[in-house]
DOROPA-969836 format. One line per field, with one value per residue (C-alpha): x, y, z; residue number from 1. Coordinates in steps of 0.2 Angstrom, whole numbers. Layout:
// DOROPA-969836
east	(X|...)
north	(Y|...)
up	(Z|...)
bagu	(NUM|...)
END
This chain:
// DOROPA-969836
east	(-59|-72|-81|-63|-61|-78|-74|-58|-64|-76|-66|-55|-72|-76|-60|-58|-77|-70|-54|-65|-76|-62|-54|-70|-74|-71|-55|-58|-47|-40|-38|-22|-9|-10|-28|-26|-10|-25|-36|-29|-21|-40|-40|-25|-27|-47|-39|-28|-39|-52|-37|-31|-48|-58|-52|-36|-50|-62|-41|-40|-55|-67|-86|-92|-106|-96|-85|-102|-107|-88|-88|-107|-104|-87|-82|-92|-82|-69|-72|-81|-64|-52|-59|-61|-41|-36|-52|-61|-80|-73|-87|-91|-103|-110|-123|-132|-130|-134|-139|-148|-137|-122|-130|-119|-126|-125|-106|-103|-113|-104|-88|-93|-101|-84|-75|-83|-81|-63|-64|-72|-60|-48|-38|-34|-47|-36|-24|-41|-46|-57|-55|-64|-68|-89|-99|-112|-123|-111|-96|-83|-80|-63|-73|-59|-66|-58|-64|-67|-65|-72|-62|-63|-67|-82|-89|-92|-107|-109|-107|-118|-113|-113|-112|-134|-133|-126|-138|-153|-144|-143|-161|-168|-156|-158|-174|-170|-151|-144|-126|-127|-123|-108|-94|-74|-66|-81|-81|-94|-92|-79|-70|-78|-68|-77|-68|-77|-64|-74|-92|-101)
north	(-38|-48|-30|-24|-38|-37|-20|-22|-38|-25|-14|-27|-34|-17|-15|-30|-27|-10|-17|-29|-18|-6|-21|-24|-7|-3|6|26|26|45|52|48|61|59|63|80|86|85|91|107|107|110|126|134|131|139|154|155|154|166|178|178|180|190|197|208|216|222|230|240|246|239|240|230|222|216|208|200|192|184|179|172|165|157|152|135|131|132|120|108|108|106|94|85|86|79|66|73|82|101|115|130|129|141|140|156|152|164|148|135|123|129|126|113|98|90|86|101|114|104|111|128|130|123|135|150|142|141|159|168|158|168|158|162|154|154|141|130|113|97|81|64|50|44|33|39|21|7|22|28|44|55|75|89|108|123|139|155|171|187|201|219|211|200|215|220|206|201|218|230|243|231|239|243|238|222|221|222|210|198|199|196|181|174|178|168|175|175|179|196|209|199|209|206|193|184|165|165|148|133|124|108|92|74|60|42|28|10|5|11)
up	(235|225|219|214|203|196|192|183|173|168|163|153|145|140|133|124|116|110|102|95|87|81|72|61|57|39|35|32|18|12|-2|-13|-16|-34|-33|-22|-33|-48|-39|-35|-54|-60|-47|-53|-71|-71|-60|-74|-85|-77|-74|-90|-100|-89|-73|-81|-92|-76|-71|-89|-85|-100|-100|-86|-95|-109|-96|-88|-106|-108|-92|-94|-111|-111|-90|-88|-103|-92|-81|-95|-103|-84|-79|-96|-97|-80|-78|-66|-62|-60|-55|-44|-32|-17|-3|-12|-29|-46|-56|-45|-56|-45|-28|-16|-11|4|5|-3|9|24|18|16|32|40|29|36|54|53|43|59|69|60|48|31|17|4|14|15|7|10|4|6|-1|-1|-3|-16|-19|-23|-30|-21|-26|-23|-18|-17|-10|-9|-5|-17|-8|-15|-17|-27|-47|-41|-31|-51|-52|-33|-21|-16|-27|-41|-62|-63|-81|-77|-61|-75|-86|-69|-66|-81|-84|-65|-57|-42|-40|-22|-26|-24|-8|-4|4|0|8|11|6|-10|-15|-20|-29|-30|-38|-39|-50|-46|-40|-40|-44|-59)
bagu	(1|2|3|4|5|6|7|8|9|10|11|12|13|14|15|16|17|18|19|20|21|22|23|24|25|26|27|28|29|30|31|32|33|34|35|36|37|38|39|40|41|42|43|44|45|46|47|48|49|50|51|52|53|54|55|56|57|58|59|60|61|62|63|64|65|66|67|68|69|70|71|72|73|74|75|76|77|78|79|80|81|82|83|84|85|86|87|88|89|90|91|92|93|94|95|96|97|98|99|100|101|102|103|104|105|106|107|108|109|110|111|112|113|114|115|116|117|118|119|120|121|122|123|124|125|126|127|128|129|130|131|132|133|134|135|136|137|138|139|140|141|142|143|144|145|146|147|148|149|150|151|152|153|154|155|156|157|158|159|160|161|162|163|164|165|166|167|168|169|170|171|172|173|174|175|176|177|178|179|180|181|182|183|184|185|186|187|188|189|190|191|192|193|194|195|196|197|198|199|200)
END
């Protein structure tokens, strides 16, 4: 009897120490919906964008390295100007990136890596996101992901069989490119949304 009830006050100590704990633990506080509906504004308006000022000239057929110096010249414009319109960090980044200024950071190459799991799990990537919000020193910071899936006009600057006067252009531009011999459908990068919330 006596070891029955040592066991079950135990148990209720345990328990009680575990409520305790939860109670003090800081709140994991999620993203607002005002926030995620911006967010995913800045990705529609660059696909937009990119759709309207380069990826309809790769489907009428005009010279490929022409479209690699708009797109070169004129697409981190793009998202200098997104994000400066809604508030908010807005940029592209991949785990193999062509400038090293693109490469993801830590948060960043978390969400792709769970991107491609739940990719070879068989979901859809375009129906994907992440969103958090982190502590980054004394900020918290709203971060927003979404995947970029390649698909026939990438394959122009990123396939295998890739434009070779665009390949030259590519190499002599980026030495250290590793965005090349991907395959359609593959995830080549994201979306990548930061807008700080407290803290300076």
């Amino acid at each position: 009897g006596n070891e029955m009830l040592a066991r079950n006050g135990s148990r209720i100590i345990t328990g009680a120490l575990a409520a305790l704990a939860a109670a003090c633990a800081p709140e994991i506080e999620t993203p607002s919906p005002a926030d995620m509906l911006l967010a995913r504004q800045a990705g529609v308006a660059f696909d937009i964008r990119l759709k309207m000022e380069i990826l309809d000239r790769l489907e009428r057929d005009e010279d490929p390295v022409a479209i690699y110096l708009a797109y070169r010249d004129h697409v981190p414009l793009y998202a200098r100007e997104i994000g400066e319109r809604l508030g908010l960090e807005f940029s592209r980044v991949s785990a193999r990136p062509r400038n090293p200024s693109n490469a993801a950071d830590d948060w960043e190459a978390e969400q792709l890596e769970l991107f491609n799991f739940w990719r070879e799990a068989g979901l859809d990537p375009l129906t994907l996101e992440a969103s958090a919000i982190v502590a980054e020193g004394d900020r918290q910071v709203f971060r927003w992901m979404r995947p970029l899936v390649m698909d026939e006009p990438c394959m122009v600057c990123h396939g295998d069989n890739a434009d070779p006067h665009v390949l030259t252009l590519l190499a002599q531009e980026y030495p250290v490119d590793e965005a090349t011999g991907y395959y359609e459908t593959e995830i080549g990068g994201a979306y990548s949304v930061s807008r700080i919330l407290t803290g300076e």
